[in-house]
C-alpha positions in Angstrom: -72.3 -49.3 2.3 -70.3 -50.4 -0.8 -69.5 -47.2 -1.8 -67.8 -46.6 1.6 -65.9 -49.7 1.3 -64.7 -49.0 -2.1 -63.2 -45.2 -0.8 -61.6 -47.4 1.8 -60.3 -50.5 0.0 -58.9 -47.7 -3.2 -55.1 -46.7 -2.5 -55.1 -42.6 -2.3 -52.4 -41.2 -4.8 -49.9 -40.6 -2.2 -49.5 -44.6 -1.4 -49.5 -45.7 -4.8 -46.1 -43.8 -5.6 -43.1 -45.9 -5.4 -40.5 -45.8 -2.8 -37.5 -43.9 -3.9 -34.2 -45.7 -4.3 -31.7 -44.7 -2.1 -29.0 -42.1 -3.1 -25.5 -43.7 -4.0 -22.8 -43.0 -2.0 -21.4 -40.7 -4.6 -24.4 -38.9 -5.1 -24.4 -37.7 -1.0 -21.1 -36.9 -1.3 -21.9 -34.4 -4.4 -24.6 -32.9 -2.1 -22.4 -32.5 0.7 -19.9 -31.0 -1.4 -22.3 -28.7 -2.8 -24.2 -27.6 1.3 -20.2 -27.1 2.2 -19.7 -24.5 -0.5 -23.1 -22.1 0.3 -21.4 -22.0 4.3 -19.0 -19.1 4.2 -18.0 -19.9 8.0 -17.0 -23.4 7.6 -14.9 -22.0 4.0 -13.0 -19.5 6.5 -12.5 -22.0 9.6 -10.8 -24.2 7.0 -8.3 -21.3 5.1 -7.8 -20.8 9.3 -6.8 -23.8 10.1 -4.6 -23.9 6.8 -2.7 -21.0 8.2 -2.6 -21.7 11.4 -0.7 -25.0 10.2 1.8 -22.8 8.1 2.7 -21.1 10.9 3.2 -23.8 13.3 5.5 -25.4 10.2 7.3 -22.2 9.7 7.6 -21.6 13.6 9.1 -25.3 13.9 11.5 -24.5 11.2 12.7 -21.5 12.8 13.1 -23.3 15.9 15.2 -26.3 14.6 17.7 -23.7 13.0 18.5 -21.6 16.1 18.7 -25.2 18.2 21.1 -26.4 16.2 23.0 -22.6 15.6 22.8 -21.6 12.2 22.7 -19.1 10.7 19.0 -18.0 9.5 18.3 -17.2 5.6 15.7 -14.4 5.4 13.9 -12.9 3.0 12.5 -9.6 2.9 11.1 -8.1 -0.3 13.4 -9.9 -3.2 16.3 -9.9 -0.3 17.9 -12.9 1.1 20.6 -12.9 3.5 22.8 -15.4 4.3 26.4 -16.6 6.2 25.5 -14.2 8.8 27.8 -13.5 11.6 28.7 -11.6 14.8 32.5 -11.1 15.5 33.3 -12.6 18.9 35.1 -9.9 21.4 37.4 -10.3 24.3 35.6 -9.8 27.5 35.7 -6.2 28.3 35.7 -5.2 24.8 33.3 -2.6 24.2 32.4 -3.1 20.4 31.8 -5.7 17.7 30.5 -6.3 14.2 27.9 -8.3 12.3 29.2 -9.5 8.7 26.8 -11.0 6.1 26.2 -11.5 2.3 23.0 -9.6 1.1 21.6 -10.4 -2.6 18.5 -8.5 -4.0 16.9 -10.6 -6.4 14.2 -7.6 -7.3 14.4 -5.1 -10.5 14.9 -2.4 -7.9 17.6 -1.1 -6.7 17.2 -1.3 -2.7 19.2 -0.2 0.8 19.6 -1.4 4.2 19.0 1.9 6.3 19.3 0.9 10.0 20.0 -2.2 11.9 18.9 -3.3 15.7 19.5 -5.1 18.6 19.5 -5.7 22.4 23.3 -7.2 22.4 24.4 -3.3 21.5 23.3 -0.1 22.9 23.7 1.9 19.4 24.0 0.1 15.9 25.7 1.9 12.5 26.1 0.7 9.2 30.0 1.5 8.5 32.7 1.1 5.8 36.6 1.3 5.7 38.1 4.0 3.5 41.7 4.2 2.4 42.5 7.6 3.7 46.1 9.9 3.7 47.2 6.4 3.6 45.6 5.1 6.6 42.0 3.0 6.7 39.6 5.1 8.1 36.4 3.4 9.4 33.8 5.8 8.7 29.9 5.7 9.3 27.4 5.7 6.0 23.6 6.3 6.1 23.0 3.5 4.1 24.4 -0.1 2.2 23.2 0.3 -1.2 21.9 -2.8 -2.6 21.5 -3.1 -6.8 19.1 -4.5 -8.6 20.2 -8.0 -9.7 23.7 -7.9 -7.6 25.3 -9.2 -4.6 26.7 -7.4 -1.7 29.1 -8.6 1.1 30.1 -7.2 4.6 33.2 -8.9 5.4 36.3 -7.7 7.6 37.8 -4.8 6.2 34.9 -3.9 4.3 31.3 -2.7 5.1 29.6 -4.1 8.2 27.2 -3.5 10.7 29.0 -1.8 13.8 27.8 -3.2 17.6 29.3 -0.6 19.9 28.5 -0.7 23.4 28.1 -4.0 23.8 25.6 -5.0 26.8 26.5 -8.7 27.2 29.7 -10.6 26.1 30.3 -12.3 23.0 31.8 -15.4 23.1 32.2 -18.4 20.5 28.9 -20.0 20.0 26.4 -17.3 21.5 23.6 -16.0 19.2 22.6 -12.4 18.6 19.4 -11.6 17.6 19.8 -8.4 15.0 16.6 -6.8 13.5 17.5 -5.5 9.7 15.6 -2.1 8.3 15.7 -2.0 4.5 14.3 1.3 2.7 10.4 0.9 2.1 9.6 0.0 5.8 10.1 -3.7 5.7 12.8 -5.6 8.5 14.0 -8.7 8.5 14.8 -9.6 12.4 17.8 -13.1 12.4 19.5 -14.9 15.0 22.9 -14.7 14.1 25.9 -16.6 15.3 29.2 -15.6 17.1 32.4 -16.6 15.5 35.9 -15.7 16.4 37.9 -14.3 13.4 41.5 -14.5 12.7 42.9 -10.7 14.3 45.1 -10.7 11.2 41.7 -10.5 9.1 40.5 -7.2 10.8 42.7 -4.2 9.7 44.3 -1.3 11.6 42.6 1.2 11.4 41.4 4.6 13.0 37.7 5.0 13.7 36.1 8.6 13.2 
């Protein structure tokens, strides 16, 4: 009988620990630092959400520039554009022109090939030529674009040719013009109409 109340009055092993103290606020934040890094799905929702956020910035940005009609910078592959323009025509008019200033920052020498959009059934690149002493406009497969340098199509000069227009082009409309640049890339910008002094464009015969 008092070896049965000795088992029973003895504390086993087990109660005769000590309670643990309670982790710091620090120390669950380490842990939970450390849990978050061995999930690969919570890693990826949150580089989602980061992009997801990037676009929405980029898409507000985007949208603030064509509200208040300016001209959009782009960039594609080292090349920015910018003062981008569509020459405003009188109705009936059949054909316009886009005008712009293209810099390739790259250490390759690079070319706009083709150019697009819904305001012009076709779409050349062109450039004037001083010919029997007359300016011919003349078509060119491509606007070279050197490394390091500067380009401008201005009035008289190179320029993207609209011809057959499908909707007028008055002051303060906006033209949406997709840009194809050698290697496959585009740059598509909402461009601005402009009317531009007649004395600025030259005579000229188109071939």
């Amino acid at each position: 009988m008092q070896a049965t109340l000795q088992a029973v009055n003895t504390p086993s092993a087990a109660w005769s620990q000590k309670p643990q103290s309670p982790q710091s606020p620090q120390s669950r934040l380490t842990c939970l630092r450390v849990m978050a890094s061995h999930h690969p799905q919570k890693r990826n929702r949150a580089r989602f959400t980061s992009s997801v956020n990037f676009a929405l910035a980029l898409s507000l940005a985007l949208s603030l520039a064509l509200s208040l009609g300016l001209p959009t910078m782009a960039f594609a592959e080292g090349i920015s554009i910018e003062d981008a323009y569509v020459r405003a025509v009188p109705p009936g008019q059949p054909n316009s022109a886009a005008f712009m200033t293209l810099t390739n920052a790259g250490e390759q020498a690079r070319a706009l090939i083709a150019a697009e959009s819904d305001a012009a059934e076709v779409l050349e690149l062109h450039t004037h030529r001083m010919e029997d002493g007359m300016m011919q406009m003349r078509q060119i497969e491509q606007i070279e674009l050197p490394a390091g340098e500067t380009v401008t199509l201005a009035p008289g000069g190179l320029h993207v040719m609209l011809i057959g227009l499908t909707k007028p082009l008055a002051p303060g409309d906006q033209v949406e013009l997709t840009l194809g640049f050698d290697g496959g890339d585009s740059q598509t910008l909402s461009l601005p109409v402009k009317r531009i002094d007649p004395s600025a464009m030259p005579a000229h015969q188109h071939h």
